[in-house]
C-alpha atoms as an extended CHARMM CRD file, in Angstrom:
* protein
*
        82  EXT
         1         1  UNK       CA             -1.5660000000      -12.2520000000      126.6980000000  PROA      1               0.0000000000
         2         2  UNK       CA              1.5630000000      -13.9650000000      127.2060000000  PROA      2               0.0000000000
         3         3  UNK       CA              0.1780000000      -16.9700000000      125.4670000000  PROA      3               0.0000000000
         4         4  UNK       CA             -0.8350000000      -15.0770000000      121.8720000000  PROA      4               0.0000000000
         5         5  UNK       CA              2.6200000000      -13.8860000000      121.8060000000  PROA      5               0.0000000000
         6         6  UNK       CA              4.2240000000      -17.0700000000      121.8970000000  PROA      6               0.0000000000
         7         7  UNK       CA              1.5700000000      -18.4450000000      119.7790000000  PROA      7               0.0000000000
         8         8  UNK       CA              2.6030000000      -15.9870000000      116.8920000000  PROA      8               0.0000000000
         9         9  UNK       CA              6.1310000000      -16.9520000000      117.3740000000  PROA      9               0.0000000000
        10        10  UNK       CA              5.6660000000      -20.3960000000      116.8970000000  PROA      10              0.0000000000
        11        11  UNK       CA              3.3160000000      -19.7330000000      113.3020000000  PROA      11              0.0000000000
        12        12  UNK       CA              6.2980000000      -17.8120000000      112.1710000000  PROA      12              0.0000000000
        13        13  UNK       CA              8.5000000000      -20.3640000000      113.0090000000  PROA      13              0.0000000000
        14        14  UNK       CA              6.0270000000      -23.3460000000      111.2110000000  PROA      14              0.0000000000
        15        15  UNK       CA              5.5780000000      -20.9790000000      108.3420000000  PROA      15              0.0000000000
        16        16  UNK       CA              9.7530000000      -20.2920000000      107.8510000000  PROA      16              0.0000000000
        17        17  UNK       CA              9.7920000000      -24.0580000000      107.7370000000  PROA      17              0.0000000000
        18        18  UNK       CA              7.2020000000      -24.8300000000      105.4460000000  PROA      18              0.0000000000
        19        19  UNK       CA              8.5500000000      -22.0400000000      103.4070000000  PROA      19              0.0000000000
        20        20  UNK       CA             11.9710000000      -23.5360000000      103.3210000000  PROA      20              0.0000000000
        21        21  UNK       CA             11.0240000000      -26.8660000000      102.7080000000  PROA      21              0.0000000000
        22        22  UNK       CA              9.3600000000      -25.7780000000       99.6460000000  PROA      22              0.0000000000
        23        23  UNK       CA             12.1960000000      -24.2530000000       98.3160000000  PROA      23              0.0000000000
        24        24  UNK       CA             13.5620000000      -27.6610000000       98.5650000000  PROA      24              0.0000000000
        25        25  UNK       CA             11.4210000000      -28.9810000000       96.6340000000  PROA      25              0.0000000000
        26        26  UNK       CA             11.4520000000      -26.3940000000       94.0140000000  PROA      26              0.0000000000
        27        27  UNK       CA             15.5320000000      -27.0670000000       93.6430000000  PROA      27              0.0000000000
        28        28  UNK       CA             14.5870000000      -30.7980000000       93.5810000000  PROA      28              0.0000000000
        29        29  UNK       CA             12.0510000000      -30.1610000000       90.8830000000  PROA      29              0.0000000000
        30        30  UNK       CA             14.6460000000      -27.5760000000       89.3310000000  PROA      30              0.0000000000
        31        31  UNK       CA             17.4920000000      -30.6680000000       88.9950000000  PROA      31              0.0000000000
        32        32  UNK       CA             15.1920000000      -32.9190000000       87.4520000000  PROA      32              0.0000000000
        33        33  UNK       CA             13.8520000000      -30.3050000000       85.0010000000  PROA      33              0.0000000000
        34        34  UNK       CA             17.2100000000      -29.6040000000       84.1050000000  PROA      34              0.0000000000
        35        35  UNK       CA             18.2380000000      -32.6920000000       83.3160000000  PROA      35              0.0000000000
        36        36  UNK       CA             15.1230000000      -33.3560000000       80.8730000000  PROA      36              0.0000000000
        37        37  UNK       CA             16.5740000000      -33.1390000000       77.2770000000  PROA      37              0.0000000000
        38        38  UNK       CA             13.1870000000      -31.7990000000       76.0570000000  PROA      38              0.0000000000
        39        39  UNK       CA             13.1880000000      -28.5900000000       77.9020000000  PROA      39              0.0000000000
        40        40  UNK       CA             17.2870000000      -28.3730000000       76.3190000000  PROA      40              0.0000000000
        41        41  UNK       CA             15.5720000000      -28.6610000000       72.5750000000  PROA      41              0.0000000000
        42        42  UNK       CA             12.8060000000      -26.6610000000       73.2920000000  PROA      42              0.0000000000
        43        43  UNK       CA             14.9700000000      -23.8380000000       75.1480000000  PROA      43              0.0000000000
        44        44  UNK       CA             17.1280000000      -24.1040000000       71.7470000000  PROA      44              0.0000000000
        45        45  UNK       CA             14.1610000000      -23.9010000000       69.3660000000  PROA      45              0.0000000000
        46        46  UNK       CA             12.9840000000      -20.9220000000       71.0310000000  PROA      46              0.0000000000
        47        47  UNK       CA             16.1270000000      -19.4090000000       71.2620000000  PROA      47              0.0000000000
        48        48  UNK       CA             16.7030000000      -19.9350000000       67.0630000000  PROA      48              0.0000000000
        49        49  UNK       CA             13.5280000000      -18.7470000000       66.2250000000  PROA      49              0.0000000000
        50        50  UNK       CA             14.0070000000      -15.4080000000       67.9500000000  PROA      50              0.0000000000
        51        51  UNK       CA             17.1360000000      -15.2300000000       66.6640000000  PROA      51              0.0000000000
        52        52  UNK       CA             16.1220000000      -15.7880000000       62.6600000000  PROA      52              0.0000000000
        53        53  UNK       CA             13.0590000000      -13.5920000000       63.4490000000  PROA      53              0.0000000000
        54        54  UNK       CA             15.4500000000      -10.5190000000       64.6810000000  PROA      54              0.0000000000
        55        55  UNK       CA             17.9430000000      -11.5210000000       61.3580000000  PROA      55              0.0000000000
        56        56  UNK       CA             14.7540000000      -11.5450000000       59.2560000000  PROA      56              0.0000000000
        57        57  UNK       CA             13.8380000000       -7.9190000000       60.7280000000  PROA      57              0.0000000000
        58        58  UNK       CA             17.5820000000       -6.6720000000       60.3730000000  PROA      58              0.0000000000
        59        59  UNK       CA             17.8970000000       -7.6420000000       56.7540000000  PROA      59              0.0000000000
        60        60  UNK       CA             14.2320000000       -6.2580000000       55.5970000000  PROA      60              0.0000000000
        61        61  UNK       CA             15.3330000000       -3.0230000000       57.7460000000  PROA      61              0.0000000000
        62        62  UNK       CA             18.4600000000       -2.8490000000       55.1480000000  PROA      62              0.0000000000
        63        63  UNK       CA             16.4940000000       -3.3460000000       52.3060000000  PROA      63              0.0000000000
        64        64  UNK       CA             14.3670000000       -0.5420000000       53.1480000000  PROA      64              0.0000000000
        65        65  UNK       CA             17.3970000000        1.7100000000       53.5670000000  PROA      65              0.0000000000
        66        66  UNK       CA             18.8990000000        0.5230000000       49.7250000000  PROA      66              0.0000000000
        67        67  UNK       CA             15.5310000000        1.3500000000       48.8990000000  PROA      67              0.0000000000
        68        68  UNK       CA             14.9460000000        4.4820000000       50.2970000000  PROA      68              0.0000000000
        69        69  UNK       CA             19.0080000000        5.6390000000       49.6910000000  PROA      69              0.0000000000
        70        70  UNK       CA             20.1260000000        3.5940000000       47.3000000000  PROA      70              0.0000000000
        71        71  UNK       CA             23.1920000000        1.1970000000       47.1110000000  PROA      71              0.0000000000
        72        72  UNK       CA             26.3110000000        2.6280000000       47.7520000000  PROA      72              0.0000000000
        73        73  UNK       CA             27.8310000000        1.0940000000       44.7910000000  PROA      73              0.0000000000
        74        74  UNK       CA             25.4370000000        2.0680000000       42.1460000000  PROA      74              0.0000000000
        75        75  UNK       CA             26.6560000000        5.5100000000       42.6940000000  PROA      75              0.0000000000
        76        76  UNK       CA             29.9670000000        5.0900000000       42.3200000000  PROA      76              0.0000000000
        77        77  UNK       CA             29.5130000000        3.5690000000       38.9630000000  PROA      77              0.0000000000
        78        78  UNK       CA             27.3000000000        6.1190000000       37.9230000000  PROA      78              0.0000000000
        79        79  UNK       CA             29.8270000000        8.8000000000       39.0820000000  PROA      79              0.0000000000
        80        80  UNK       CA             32.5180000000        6.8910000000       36.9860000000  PROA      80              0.0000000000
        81        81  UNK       CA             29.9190000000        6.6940000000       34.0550000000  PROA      81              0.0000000000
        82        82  UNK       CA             30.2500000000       11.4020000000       33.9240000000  PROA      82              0.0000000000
């Protein structure tokens, strides 16, 4: 019985290290990713496009408020017109 228990304790310990040294590697694959100037332009291609997309959205939401309220302007002249 003794001999299970120690057993388990040395899994756990092989399994911490292999876990660990995979996070190693993951860093080590994290630097060189990092320093890949595609994955800059693509992060910054992605990040443009989302941000036209929402400006496209905001100004078709403001045109739908003119729309639906009308410009603020057009009623002033039209109360200057009376």
């Amino acid at each position: 019985m003794g001999k299970k228990k120690a057993n388990s304790h040395f899994c756990a310990a092989e399994l911490f290290a292999n876990y660990f040294n995979r996070l190693i590697q993951l860093k080590m694959e994290l630097k060189n990713l990092l320093k890949d100037k595609k994955v800059w332009f693509a992060s910054f291609l992605i990040t443009w496009a989302a941000a036209l997309q929402g400006h496209m959205m905001w100004l078709q939401k403001q045109d739908s408020f003119k729309q639906k309220f009308g410009n603020l302007d057009d009623n002033d002249d039209q109360r200057n017109l009376n």
